[in-house]
C-alpha positions as MATLAB code, in Angstrom:
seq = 'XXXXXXXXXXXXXXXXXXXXXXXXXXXXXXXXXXXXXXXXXXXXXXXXXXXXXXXXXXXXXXXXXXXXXXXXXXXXXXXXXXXXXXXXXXXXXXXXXXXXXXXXXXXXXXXXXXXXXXXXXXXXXXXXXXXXXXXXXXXXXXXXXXXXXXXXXXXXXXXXXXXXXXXXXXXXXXXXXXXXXXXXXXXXXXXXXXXX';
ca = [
       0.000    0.000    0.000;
       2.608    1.994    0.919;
       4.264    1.938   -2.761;
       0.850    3.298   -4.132;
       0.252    5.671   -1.661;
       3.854    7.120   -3.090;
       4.240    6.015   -6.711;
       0.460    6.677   -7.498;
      -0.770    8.994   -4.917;
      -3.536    6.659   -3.690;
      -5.151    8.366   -0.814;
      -8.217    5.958   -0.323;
      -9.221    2.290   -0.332;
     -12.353    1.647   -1.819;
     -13.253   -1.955   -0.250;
     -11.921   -2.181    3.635;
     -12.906   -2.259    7.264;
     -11.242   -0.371   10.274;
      -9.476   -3.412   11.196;
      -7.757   -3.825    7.621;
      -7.580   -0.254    6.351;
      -4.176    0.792    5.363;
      -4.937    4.506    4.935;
      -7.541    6.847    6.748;
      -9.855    7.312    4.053;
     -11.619    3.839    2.971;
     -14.754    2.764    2.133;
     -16.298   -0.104    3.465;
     -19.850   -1.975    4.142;
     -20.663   -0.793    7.644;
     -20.751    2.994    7.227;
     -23.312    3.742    9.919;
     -20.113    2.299   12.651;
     -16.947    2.657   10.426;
     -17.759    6.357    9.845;
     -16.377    6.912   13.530;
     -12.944    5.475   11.830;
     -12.994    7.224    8.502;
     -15.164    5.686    6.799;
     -16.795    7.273    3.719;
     -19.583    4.542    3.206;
     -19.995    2.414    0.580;
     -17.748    2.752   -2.734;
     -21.335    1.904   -4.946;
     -22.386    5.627   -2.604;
     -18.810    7.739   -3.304;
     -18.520    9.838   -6.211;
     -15.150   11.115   -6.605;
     -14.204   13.493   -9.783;
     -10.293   13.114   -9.114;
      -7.731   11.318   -6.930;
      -6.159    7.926   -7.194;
      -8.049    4.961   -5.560;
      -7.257    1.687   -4.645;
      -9.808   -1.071   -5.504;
      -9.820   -4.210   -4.064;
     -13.715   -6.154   -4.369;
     -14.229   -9.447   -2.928;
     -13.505  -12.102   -5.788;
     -17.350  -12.807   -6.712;
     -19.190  -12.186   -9.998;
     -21.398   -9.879   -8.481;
     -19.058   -7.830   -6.503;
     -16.544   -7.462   -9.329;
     -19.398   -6.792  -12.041;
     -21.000   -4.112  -10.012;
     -17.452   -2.897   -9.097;
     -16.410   -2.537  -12.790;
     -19.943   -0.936  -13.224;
     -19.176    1.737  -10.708;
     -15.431    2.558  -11.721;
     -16.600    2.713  -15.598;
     -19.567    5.211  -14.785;
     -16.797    7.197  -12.482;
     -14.182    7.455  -15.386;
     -16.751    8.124  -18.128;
     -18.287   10.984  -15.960;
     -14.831   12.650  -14.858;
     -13.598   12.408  -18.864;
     -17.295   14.188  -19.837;
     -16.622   16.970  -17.341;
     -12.713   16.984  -18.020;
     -13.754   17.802  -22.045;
     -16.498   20.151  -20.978;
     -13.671   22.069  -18.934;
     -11.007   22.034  -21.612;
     -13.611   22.990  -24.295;
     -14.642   25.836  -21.667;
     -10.821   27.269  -21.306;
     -10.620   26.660  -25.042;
     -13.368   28.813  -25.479;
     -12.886   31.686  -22.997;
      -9.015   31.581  -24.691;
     -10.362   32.646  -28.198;
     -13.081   34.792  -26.653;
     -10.305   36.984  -25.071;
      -7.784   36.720  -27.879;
     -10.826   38.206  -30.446;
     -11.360   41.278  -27.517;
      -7.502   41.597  -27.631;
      -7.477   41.946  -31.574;
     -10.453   43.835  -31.685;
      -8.635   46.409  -28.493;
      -5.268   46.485  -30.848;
      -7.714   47.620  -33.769;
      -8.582   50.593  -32.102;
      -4.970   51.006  -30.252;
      -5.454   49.587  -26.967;
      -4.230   46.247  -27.257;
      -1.137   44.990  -25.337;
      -1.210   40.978  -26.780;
      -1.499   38.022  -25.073;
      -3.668   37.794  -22.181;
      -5.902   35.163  -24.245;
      -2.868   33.002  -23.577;
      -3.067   33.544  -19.893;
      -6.721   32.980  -20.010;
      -6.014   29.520  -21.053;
      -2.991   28.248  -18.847;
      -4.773   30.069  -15.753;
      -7.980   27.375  -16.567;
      -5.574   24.457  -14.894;
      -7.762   20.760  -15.270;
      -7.684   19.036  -11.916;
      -6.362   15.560  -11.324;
      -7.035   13.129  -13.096;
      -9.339   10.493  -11.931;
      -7.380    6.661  -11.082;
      -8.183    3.174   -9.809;
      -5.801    0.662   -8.802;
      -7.976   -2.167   -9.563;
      -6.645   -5.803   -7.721;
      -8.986   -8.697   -9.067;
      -8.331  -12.098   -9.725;
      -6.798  -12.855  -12.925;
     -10.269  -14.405  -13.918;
     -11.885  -11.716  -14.016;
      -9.475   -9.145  -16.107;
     -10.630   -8.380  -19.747;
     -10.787  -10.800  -22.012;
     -10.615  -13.941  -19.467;
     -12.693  -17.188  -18.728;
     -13.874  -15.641  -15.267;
     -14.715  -19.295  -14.592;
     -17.225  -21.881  -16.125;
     -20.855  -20.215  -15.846;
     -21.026  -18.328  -19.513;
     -23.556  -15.932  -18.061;
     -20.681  -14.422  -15.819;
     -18.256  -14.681  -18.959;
     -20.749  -12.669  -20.843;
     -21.512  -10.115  -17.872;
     -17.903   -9.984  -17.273;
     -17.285   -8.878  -20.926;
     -20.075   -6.505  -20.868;
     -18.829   -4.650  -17.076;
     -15.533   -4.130  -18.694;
     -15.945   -3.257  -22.302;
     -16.789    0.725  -21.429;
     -13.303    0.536  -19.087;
     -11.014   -0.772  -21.943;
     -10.143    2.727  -23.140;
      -8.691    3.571  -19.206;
      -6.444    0.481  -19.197;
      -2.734    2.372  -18.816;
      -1.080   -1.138  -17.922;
      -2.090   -4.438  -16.346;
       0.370   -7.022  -14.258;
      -0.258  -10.372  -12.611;
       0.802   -9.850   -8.623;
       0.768  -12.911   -8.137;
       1.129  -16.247  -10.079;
      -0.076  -19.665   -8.434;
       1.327  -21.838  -10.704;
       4.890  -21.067   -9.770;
       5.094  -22.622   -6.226;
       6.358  -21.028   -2.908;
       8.929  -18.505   -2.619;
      11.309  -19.218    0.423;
       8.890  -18.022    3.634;
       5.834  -17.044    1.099;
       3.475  -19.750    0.616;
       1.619  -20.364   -2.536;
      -0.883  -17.945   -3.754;
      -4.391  -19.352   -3.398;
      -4.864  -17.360   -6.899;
      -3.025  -15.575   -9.924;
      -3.703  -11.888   -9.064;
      -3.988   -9.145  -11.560;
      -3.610   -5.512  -11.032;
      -5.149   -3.069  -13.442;
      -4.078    0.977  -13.273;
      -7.441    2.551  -15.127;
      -7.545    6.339  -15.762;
      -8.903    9.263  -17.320;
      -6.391   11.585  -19.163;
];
């Protein structure tokens, strides 16, 4: 946790309790007692616009689907306001450089506040999930026998394809202990999904 509190700037877990919660922000499924130890609720209840997140479900279909539901409605939203603020700056930028031309016209121009307009509209954070799932359920996998999950599994992360910055297995069960590590009860996949 500690290397994506640093390396990624992940401030919040979405799926914990206060006895597992590595940070002081999490969400988890008690909110009503967990609140008094920073709770925020549930993560299918929190709406963030920015930040970096970590996202850990509970391996079953339902939890992941909905979870893949939630994260792609969260990126699409934060991109839709992202390109309503960049077309904003773009157009308060040209609105100001036509006053400046139309002030130089008549003499009282002094050039290149339009400029400033723009770089003074800064675009907040992005919006990030560190998503940790079992390798089943990444895109394009079997996600285990039952084809209804397969095709539900498909559909929860076809909108979150175009977020995908890189993907990694954690951790591999078919390769067998490592020294005082025992074996891992499943491949693990981690999944860094973002806006631009």
């Amino acid at each position: 946790m500690q290397a994506l509190h640093d390396d990624f700037g992940v401030r919040h877990e979405c799926f914990a309790s206060p006895l597992n919660a590595e940070l002081a922000s999490f969400g988890s499924l008690f909110p009503d007692v967990d609140s008094f130890f920073g709770s925020t609720g549930s993560f299918f209840d929190y709406f963030p616009h920015t930040g970096s997140f970590q996202c850990h479900p509970p391996a079953d279909h339902a939890a992941v689907e909905r979870t893949l539901a939630h994260v792609a409605e969260l990126l699409l939203t934060a991109s839709a306001v992202e390109s309503a603020t960049r077309q904003a700056a773009a157009a308060g930028a040209a609105a100001a450089s036509e006053e400046e031309t139309n002030a130089g016209k008549e003499g009282g121009g002094d050039g290149g506040v339009g400029g400033d307009l723009a770089a003074g509209c800064a675009l907040e954070q992005p919006l990030g999930f560190i998503l940790i799932l079992p390798a089943g359920f990444g895109p394009g996998s079997g996600g285990g026998d039952d084809g209804a999950h397969l095709a539900a599994l498909r559909r929860a992360w076809a909108p979150l394809v175009p977020f995908l910055r890189r993907e990694c297995t954690l951790h591999d069960s078919g390769t067998g202990g490592h020294g005082d590590r025992p074996d891992a009860h499943q491949s693990t996949k981690v999944f860094w999904l973002q806006n631009d």
